[in-house]
C-alpha positions as CSV (number, residue, x, y, z in Angstrom):
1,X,42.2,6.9,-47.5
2,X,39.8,9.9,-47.4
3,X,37.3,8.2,-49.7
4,X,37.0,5.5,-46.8
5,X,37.0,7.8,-44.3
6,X,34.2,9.3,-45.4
7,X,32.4,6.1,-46.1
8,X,33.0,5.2,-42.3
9,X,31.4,8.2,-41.7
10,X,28.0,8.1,-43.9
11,X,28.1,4.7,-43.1
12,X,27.7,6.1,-39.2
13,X,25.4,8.9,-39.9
14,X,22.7,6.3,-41.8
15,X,22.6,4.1,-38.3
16,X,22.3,6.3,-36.3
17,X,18.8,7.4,-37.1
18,X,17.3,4.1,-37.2
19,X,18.8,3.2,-33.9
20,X,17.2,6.3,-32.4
21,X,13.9,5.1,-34.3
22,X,13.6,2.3,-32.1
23,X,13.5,3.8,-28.4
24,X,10.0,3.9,-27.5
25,X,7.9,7.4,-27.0
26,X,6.6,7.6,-24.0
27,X,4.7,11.1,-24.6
28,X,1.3,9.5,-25.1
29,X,1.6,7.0,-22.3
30,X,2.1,9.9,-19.8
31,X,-0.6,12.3,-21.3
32,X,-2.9,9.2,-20.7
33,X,-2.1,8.0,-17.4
34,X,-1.0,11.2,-15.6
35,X,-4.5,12.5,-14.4
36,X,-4.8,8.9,-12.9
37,X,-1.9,9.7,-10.5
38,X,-2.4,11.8,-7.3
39,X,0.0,13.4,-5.1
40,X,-0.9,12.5,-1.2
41,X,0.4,14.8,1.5
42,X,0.1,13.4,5.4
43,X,0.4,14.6,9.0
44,X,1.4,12.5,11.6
45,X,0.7,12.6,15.3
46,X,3.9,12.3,16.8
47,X,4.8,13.1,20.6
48,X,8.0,15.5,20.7
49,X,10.4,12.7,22.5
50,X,9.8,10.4,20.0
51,X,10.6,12.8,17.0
52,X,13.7,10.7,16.1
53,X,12.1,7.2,16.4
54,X,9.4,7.3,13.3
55,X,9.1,4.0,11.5
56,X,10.8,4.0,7.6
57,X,8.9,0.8,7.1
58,X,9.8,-3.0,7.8
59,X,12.9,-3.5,6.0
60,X,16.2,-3.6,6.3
61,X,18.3,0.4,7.0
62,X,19.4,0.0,3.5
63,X,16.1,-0.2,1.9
64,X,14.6,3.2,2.3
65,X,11.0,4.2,2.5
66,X,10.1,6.7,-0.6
67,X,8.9,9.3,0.9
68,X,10.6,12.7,1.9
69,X,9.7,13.5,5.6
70,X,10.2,17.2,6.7
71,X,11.3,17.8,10.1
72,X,10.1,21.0,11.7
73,X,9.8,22.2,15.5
74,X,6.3,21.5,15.5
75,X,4.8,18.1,17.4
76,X,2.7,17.1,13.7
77,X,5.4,16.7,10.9
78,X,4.7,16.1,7.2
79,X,5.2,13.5,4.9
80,X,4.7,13.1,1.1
81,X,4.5,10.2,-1.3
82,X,2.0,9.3,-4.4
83,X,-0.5,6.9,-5.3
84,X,-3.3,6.3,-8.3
85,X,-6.7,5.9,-8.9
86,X,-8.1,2.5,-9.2
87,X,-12.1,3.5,-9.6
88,X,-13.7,6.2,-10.9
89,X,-15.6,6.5,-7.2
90,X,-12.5,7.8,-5.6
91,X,-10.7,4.5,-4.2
92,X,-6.6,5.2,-4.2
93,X,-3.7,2.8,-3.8
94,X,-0.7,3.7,-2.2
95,X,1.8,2.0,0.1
96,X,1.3,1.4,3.8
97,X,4.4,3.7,4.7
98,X,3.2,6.7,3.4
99,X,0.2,7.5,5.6
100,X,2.4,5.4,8.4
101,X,0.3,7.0,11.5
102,X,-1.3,9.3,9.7
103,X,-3.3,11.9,11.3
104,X,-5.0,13.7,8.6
105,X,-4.6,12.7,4.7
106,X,-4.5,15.4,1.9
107,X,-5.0,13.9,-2.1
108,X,-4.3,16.3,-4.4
109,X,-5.0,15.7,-8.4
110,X,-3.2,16.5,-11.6
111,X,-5.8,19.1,-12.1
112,X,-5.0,21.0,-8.5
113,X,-8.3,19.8,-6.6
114,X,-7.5,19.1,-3.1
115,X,-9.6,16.2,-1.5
116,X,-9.3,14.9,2.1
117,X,-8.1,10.7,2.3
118,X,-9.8,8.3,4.4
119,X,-8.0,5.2,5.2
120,X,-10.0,1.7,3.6
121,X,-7.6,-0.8,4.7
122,X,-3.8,-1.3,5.1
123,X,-1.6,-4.3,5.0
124,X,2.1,-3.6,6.5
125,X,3.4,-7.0,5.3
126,X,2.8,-5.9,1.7
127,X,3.3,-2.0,2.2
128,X,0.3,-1.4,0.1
129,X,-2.8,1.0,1.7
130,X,-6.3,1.6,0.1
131,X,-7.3,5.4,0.9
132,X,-10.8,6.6,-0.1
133,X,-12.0,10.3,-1.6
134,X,-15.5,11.7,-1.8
135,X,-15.4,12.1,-5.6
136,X,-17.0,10.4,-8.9
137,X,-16.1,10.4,-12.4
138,X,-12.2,10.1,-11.8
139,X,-9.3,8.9,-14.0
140,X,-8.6,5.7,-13.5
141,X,-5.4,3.5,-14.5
142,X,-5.8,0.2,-16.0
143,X,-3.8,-3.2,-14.6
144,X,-1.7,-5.0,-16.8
145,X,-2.3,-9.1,-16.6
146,X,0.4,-11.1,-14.2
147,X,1.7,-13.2,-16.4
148,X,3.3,-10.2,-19.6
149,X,5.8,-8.8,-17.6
150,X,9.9,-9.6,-18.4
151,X,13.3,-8.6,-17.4
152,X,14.5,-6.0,-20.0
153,X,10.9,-4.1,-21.0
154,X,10.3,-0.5,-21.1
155,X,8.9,1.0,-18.3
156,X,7.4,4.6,-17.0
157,X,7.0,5.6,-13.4
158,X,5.0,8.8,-12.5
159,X,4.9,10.5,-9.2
160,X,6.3,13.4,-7.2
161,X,9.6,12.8,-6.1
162,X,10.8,15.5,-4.1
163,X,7.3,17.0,-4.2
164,X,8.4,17.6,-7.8
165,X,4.7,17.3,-8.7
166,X,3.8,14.4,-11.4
167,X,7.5,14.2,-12.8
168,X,8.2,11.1,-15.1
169,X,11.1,8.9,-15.4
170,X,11.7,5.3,-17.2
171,X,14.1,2.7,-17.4
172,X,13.8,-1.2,-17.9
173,X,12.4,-4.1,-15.7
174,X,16.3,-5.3,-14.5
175,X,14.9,-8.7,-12.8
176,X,11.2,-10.1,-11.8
177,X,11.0,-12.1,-8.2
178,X,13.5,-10.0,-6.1
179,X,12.8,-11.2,-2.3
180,X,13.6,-8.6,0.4
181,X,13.2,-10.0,3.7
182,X,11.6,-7.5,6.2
183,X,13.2,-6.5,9.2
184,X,10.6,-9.2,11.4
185,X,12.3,-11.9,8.7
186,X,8.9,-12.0,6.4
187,X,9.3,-12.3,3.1
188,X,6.0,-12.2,0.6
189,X,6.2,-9.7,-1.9
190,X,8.2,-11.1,-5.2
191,X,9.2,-7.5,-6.3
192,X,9.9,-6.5,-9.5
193,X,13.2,-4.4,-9.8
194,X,13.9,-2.1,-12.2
195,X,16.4,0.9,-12.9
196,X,13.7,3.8,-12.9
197,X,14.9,6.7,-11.5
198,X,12.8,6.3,-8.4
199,X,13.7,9.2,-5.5
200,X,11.5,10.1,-2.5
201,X,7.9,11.3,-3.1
202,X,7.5,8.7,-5.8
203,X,6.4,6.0,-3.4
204,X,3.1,4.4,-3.8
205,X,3.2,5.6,-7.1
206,X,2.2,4.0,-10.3
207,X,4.8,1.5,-12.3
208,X,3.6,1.6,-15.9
209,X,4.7,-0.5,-18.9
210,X,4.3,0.5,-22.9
211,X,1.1,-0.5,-23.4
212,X,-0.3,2.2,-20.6
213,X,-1.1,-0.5,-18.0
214,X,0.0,-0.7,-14.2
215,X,2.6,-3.2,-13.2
216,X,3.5,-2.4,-10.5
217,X,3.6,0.3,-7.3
218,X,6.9,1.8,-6.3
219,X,7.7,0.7,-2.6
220,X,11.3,0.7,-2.0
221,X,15.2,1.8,-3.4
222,X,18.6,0.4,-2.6
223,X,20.5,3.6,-1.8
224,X,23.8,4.8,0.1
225,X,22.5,8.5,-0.2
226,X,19.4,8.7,0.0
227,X,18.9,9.4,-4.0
228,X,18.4,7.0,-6.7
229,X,21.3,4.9,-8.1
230,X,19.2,3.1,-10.2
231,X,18.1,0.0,-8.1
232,X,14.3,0.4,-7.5
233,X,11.7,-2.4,-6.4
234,X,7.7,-1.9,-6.9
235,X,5.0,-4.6,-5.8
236,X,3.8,-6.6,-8.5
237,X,0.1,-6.3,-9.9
238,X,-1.1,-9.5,-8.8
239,X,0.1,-8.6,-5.2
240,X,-1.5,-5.6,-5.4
241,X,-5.1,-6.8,-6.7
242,X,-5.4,-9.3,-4.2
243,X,-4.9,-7.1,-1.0
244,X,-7.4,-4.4,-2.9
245,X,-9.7,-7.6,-3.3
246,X,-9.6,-7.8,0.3
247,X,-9.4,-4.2,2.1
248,X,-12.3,-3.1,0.3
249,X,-14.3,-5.9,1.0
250,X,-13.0,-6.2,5.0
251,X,-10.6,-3.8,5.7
252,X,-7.9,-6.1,6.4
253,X,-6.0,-9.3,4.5
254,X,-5.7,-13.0,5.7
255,X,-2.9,-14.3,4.2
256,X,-1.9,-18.3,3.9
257,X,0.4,-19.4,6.1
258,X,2.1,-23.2,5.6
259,X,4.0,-23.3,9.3
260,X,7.1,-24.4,8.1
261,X,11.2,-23.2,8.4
262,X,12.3,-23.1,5.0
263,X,15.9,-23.1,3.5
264,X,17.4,-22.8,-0.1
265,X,19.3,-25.8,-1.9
266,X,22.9,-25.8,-2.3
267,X,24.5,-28.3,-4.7
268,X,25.5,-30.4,-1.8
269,X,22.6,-30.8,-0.4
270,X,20.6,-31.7,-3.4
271,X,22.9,-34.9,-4.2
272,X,22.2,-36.0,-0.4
273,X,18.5,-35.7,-1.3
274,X,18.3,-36.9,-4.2
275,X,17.3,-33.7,-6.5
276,X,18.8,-33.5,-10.3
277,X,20.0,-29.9,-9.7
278,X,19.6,-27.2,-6.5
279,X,16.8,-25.8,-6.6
280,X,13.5,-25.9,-4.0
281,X,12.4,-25.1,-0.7
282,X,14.2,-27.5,1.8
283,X,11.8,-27.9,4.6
284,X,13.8,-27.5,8.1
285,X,11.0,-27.4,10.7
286,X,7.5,-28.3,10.8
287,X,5.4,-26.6,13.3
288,X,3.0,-29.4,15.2
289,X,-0.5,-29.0,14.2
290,X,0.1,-26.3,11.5
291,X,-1.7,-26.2,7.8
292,X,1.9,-28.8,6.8
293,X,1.8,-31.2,9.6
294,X,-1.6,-31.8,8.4
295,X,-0.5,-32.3,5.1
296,X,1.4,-34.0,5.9
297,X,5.0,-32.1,4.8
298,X,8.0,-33.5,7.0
299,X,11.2,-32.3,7.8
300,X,13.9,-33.0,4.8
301,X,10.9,-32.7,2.0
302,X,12.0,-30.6,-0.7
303,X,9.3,-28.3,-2.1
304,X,9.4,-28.1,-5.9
305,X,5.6,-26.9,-6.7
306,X,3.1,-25.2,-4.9
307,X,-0.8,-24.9,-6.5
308,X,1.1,-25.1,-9.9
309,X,3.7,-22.9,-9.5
310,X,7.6,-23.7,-9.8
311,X,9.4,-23.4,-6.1
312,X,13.4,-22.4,-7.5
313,X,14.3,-20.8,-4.7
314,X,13.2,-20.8,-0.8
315,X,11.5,-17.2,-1.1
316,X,9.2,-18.6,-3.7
317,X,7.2,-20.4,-1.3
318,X,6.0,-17.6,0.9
319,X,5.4,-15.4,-2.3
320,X,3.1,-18.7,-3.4
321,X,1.6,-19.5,-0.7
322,X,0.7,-16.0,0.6
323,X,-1.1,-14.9,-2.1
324,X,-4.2,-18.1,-1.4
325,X,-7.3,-17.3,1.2
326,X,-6.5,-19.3,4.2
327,X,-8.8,-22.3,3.9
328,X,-8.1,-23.3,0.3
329,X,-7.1,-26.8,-0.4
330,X,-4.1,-26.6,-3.3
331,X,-1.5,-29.3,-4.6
332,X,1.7,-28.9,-3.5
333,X,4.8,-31.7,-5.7
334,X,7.7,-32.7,-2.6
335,X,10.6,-34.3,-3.4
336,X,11.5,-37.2,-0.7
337,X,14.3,-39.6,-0.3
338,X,14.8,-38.8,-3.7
339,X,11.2,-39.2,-5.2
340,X,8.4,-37.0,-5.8
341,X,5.3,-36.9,-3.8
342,X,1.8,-35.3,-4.5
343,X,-0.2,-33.7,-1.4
344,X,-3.0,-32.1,-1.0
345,X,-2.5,-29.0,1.7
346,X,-5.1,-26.7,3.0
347,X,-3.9,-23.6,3.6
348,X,-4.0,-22.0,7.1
349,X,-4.6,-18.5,8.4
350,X,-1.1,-17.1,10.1
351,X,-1.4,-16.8,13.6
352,X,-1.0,-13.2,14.8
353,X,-2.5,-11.7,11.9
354,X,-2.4,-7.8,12.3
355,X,-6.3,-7.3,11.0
356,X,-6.3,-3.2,11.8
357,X,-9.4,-2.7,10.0
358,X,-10.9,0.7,9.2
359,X,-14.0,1.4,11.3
360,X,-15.1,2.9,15.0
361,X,-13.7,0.6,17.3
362,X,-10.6,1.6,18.5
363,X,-9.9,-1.3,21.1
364,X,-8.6,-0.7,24.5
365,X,-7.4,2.7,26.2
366,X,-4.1,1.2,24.3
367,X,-5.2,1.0,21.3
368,X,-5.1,-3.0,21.2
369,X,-7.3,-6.3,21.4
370,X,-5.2,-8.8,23.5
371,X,-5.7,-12.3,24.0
372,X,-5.1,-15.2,26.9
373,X,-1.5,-16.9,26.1
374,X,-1.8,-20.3,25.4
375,X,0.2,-23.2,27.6
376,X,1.7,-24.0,24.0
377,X,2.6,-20.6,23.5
378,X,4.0,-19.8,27.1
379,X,6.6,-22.9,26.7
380,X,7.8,-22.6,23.2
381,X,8.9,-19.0,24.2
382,X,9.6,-19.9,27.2
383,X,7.6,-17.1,28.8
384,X,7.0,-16.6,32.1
385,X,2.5,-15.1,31.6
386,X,1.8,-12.5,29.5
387,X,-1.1,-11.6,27.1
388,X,-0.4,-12.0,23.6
389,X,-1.5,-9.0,21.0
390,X,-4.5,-10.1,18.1
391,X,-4.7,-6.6,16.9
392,X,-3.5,-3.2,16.5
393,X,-5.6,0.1,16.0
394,X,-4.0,2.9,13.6
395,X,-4.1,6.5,15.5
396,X,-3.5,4.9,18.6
397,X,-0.9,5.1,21.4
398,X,0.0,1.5,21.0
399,X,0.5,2.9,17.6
400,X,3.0,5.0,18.8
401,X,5.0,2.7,21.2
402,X,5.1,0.4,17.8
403,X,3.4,-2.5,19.0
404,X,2.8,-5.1,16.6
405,X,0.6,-8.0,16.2
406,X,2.1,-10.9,17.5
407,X,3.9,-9.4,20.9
408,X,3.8,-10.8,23.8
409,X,3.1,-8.1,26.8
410,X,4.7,-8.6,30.1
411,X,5.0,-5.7,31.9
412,X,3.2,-2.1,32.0
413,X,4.8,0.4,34.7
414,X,5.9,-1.4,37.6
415,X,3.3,-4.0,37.1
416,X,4.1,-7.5,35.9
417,X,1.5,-8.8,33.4
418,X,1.0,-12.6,33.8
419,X,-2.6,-12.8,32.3
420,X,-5.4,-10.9,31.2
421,X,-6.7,-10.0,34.9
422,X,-3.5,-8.4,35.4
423,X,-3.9,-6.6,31.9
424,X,-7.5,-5.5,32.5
425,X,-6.1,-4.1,36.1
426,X,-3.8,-2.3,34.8
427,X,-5.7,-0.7,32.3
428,X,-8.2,0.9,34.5
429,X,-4.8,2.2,36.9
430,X,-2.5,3.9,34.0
431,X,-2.2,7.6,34.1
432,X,-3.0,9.8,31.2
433,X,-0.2,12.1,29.5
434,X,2.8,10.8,31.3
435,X,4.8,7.6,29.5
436,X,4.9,4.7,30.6
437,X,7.5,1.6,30.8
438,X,6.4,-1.3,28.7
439,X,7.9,-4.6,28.1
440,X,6.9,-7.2,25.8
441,X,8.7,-9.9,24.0
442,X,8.9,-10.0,20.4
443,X,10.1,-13.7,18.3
444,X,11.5,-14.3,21.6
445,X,13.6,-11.6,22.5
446,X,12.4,-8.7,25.0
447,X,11.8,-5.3,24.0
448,X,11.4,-1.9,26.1
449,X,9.2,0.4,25.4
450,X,7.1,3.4,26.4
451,X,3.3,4.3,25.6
452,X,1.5,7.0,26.7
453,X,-2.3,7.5,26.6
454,X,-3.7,10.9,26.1
């Protein structure tokens, strides 16, 4: 009985070390990529009153923004996050919610130099921001293709959560194509989710796989405290490089748009159309004269490819079709009344696009470029005038009141907007450094708010 025992036990003791042998050491990888990685340190322009209503990012309260924001008496707080070197000439990539409003922007390296940020770009429907140093010769990071990554691979994020400064953590990729719906319903980033122990400070930071190379940037966490519990999401690569792509060579990103209401498949619903098994974008709508109508797409078509990409699942259309320069003609496969269907679509710019580009014009007194509101935009939201807002300016007071791209003004003070002569009036009338009621409508419900120019 002993003598097996004791067999059980060498038997133990001989696995054990080759078990061990095969976790991967990640002590080179770090030493690598660590100088790449930057710690960024904001402060924000915030007015006193509206201390308690700062922006954590479009997403739903349980998805928190990564960064730890320190509140203080003072009217300027702080806020830290990360991000990494993509060029030697100083360009950095973070995500949009770290520098939120920011006023100023301090980069700091692994090796303790201290650089001021200037914003490139930003892109609030990806949460990813290009920020620029004055430096040459820097550490740069190296992107991994979009095609290598799968669910149960090693991977290494580095970052500073808690202002912990370049800490390292790792886990495995737990699923690949994670849609998370922003709070205004959009849904275009496929993120990968892993269980990295991500906290806050480590957002916009780096997402690095065994072979040294970027994945991914940490954005977001599911959390019920506030600290990790092991559900993390980062933006995948090929996101990532085609919003660079585009804020360095504009400042801003057009993004496809389709113009159709979109709904998964359920296993009812695919017998009624004639599908071999539920899967697909159900198309519910079709908005008149969009990049689809054209296309001709119809109410009841079932979308099963788009430019040579599988469609499983309702959220992988918008991932597809935002990702291809407005203006490209791809093939999209439809299934209807039960057969499948070839089209050609050309992809259309979405209307609305928020294109705050870096640069020296800052718009009106508000901060905004507005536009004249269309007959067909007046009765679809059944609006009674307004003026409808093309863009938004960072470090502005329209900033502040969180407009967005998209709303529809109606009122400022006592004064009802009904086009832009009443707009322009009121702009030369409104007083400087006391708030001001504004109303606007946003996906046709109304919104106050208040926006004060100084």
């Amino acid at each position: 009985m002993i003598n097996r025992i004791l067999a059980v036990f060498f038997l133990i003791a001989l696995s054990v070390p080759s078990a061990f042998a095969e976790l991967p050491d990640f002590t080179k990888l770090i030493a690598d990529n660590s100088s790449a990685v930057v710690k960024i340190k904001t402060v924000e322009k915030v007015p006193e009153r509206r201390r308690q209503e700062i922006p954590q990012g479009d997403v739903p309260d349980i998805f928190r923004d990564l960064f730890g924001q320190r509140n203080s008496p003072q009217r300027r707080p702080a806020a830290m996050g990360s991000g990494f070197i993509i060029s030697s000439d100083g360009f950095i990539l973070t995500n949009n919610h770290v520098i939120g409003n920011a006023h100023e922007i301090s980069i700091r390296l692994s090796d303790r130099r201290d650089y001021k940020g200037t914003v490139v770009g930003v892109d609030p429907r990806s949460d990813l921001a290009l920020l620029k140093i004055d430096a040459t010769d820097l550490p740069t990071v190296t992107f991994a293709g979009p095609d290598n990554l799968k669910v149960g691979e090693w991977v290494v994020a580095i970052g500073s959560p808690f202002g912990l400064d370049f800490s390292a953590s790792a886990g495995i990729v737990s699923a690949i194509g994670r849609s998370i719906p922003t709070a205004r319903g959009e849904d275009y980033v496929p993120f990968i989710q892993s269980d990295v122990a991500i906290n806050p400070g480590n957002s916009g930071g780096p997402l690095f796989n065994l072979q040294g190379e970027v994945i991914g940037i940490n954005s977001q966490i599911y959390t019920r405290s506030g600290g990790s519990i092991g559900l993390s999401f980062a933006i995948p690569v090929n996101v990532a490089l085609e919003v660079v792509a585009q804020l360095k060579d504009k400042g801003y990103v057009d993004r496809g748009w389709l113009g159709v209401y979109i709904q998964d498949v359920d296993k009812n619903l695919a017998e009624s159309l004639g599908l071999k098994k539920s899967s697909g974008a159900l198309i519910a709508q079709v908005e008149p004269g969009s990049a689809a109508d054209k296309a001709g797409m119809m109410a009841g078509d079932v979308v099963i490819k788009f430019n040579g990409q599988p469609i499983d699942q309702a959220s992988d259309l918008p991932h597809a079709v935002g990702l291809i320069a407005p203006g490209k003609k791809v093939p999209a496969v439809v299934v209807r009344k039960g057969k499948e269907r070839k089209l050609n679509v050309t992809v259309g710019a979405r209307p609305g696009e928020n294109r705050q580009a870096a640069g020296s014009d800052t718009g009106d007194v508000l901060g905004l470029v507005v536009e004249k509101l269309t007959d067909e935009m007046r009765n679809k939201g059944r609006l009674p005038g307004g003026v409808i807002v093309s863009k938004v300016y960072a470090d502005s007071p329209a900033v502040e009141a969180g407009l967005q791209a998209g709303d529809v003004i109606v009122q400022v003070g006592y004064r009802t907007i009904s086009d832009l002569s009443d707009y322009n009036e009121v702009l030369e009338e409104i007083p400087h450094g006391t708030p001001v009621a504004l109303r606007f409508f946003r996906r046709g419900r109304s919104v106050f708010r208040t926006i004060e120019v100084n």
